[in-house]
N, C-alpha and C positions, 0 to 999 in steps of 0.2 A: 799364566805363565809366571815363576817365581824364579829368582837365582838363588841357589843356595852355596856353601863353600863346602866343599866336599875334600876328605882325606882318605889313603887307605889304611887299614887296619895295621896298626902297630906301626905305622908313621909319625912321625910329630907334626901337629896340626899346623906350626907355624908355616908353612906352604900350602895352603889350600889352593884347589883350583874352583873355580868357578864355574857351575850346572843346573841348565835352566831346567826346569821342572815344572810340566804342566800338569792338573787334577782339575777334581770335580772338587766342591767345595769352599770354604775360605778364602775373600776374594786374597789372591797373593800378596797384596798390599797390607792384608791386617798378619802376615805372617811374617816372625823375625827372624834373620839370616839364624844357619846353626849348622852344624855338621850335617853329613850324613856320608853313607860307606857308601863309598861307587859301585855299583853294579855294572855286568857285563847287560848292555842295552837288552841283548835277546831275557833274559831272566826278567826284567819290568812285563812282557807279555806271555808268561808260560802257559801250556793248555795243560787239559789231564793226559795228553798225547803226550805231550813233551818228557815227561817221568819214563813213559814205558817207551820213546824212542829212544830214550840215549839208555835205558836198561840194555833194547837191542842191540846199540850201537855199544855198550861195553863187553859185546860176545868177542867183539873182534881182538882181544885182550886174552881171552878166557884160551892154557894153555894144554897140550893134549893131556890126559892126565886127570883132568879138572874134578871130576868127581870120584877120585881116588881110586880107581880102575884105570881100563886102559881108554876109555873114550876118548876118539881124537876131538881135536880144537874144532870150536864151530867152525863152517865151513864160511868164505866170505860172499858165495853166493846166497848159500841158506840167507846170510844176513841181508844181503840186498835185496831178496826176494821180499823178507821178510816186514824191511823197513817199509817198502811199496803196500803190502797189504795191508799190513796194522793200520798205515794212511786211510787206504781206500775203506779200510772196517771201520774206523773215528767217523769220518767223513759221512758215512751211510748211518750211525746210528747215534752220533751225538745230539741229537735233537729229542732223541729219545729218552736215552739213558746209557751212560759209556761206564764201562767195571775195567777198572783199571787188572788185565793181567799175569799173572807171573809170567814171567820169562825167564828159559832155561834152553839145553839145549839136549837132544838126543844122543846116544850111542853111536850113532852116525852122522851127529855132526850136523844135525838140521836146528832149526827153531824151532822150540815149542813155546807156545801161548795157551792157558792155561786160567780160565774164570769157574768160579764157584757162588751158587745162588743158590739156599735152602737145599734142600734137596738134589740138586741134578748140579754137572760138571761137565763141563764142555770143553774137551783139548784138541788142540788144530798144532798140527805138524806143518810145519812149512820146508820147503826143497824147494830148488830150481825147477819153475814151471807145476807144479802139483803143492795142492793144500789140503789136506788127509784130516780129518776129525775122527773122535770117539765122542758119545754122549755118553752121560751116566746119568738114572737116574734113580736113586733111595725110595720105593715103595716098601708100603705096610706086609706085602704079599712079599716082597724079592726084590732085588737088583735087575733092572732094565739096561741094558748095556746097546748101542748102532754106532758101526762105522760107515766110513764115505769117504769119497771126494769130494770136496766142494769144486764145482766148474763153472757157477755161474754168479753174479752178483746174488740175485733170485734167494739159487740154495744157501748162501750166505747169513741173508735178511730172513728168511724161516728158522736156519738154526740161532741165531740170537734172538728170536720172537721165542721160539721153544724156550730158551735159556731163560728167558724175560718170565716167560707163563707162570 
């Protein structure tokens, strides 16, 4: 643990406050006081989750209109819905390998999540209570296209193994 004198950006440093700071490395003692910018604590531990939650979390902004038609404003259950599974979907394959997303939203107002690997595409609709998939996948022969519900952890963990393949 080091203390550092910390200012915010486009403050004058003559008031610093004082922020202990623990790391790997260097023991704190060979290291000399100096600035640095405060961070909000939660940003020192981001995941790759954390990008594409508050993406989620900026639908609830997003107003009717938004894609210069008439599609209404995401819905704020779509989004709570939404926030719960992208969780539960990090959580089940992050050990694996996590792809960060797009996120957008539907014509009606739901969440769409939306990953791209080589060849093949995987969109998941989300609504209150229902999570809706399309695959795609770019063959030498043709376009392979399957839709679904996803209802179970299970079919979840296959269509990102498929995605993965």
């Amino acid at each position: 643990m080091s203390t550092f004198l910390a200012s915010l950006p486009g403050q004058p440093t003559a008031d610093p406050t004082a922020v202990t700071v623990g790391y790997d490395g260097p023991r704190a003692s060979d290291i000399e006081p100096q600035y640095v910018l405060r961070k909000h604590l939660h940003e020192n531990f981001r995941t790759p989750l954390s990008e594409t939650d508050e993406e989620v979390s900026n639908l609830l902004v997003w107003q009717a209109g938004w894609d210069g038609y008439d599609a209404p404003k995401p819905k704020h259950a779509s989004i709570n819905e939404a926030r719960l599974w992208i969780r539960d979907l990090y959580r089940d394959v992050r050990d694996v390998l996590w792809i960060r997303p797009l996120v957008t939203a539907d014509e009606e107002g739901d969440v769409v999540f939306e990953w791209w690997r080589g060849r093949k595409k995987l969109t998941v609709y989300i609504s209150p209570g229902t999570a809706e998939y399309v695959k795609v996948e770019r063959r030498d022969t043709g376009t392979e296209l399957n839709d679904g519900i996803i209802g179970t952890p299970r079919e979840l963990r296959e269509l990102w193994n498929w995605l993965l393949s």
